[in-house]
C-alpha positions, 0 to 999 in steps of 0.5 A: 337196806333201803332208806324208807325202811331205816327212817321208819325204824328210827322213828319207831325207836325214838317213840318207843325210847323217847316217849314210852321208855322216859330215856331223854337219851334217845333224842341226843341220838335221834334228834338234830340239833336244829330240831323244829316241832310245828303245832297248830295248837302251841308254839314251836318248839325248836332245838332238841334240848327244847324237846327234850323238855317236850318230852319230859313236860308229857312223862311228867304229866303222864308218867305211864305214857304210852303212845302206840303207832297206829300206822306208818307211811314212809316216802324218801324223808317223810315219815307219816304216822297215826298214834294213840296215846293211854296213860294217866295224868299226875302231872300238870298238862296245858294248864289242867293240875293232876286229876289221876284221870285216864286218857286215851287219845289219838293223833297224827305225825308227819317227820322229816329226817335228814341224815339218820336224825329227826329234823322237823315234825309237824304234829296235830292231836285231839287236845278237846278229847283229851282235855274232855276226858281230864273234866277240864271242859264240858264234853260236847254233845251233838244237837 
């Protein structure tokens, strides 16, 4: 089986256990120890039990959580892909208290796996949008 192809699935796996399933699990089994998330908007998160945090903070926020993969592109160690995200907030998320509000909202990944394990993951996502969508800020309007 070719290496693009296995990295692909174990990224596939890790979202839908992860992320849709609420099993912290999979990241002990995905994820390397030395785990590094790189956000534009955030700080770093590093270590995978400090993901798993991550992971928990966003089903606690959006306990029906649901990020579909758009689209995929694998290269050698690189796992690229496009995701969108529905469920409905009941938790606290970047500040804003529950709202019951539905969210619908996209993004962008880019993995790096190194010996079957996810090690670095650069992630960018439309935080205005949602947080539009949540009442949180005035949706903008073009002039």
């Amino acid at each position: 089986m070719p290496q693009t192809f296995e990295n692909t699935e174990i990224v596939r796996q890790f979202v839908d256990r992860a992320f849709n399933d609420g099993k912290l699990e999979a990241a002990d089994e995905y994820v390397a120890e030395d785990f590094v998330r790189h956000d534009p908007a955030a700080a770093d998160v590093v270590g995978r039990d400090e993901y798993k945090r991550f992971i928990e903070m966003n089903r606690t926020a959006f306990p029906d959580y649901h990020e579909s993969i758009e689209s995929i592109i694998t290269q050698d160690d690189t796992v690229m892909y496009r995701w969108r995200l529905r469920g409905t907030q009941e938790g606290e998320i970047m500040g804003v208290e529950p709202t019951g509000k539905e969210v619908d909202v996209t993004g962008m990944v880019e993995m790096r796996i190194e010996d079957g394990k996810i090690t670095e993951m650069w992630g960018n996502f439309d935080a205005l949008g949602m947080l539009e969508q949540l009442g949180a800020v005035p949706e903008q309007t073009a002039e």
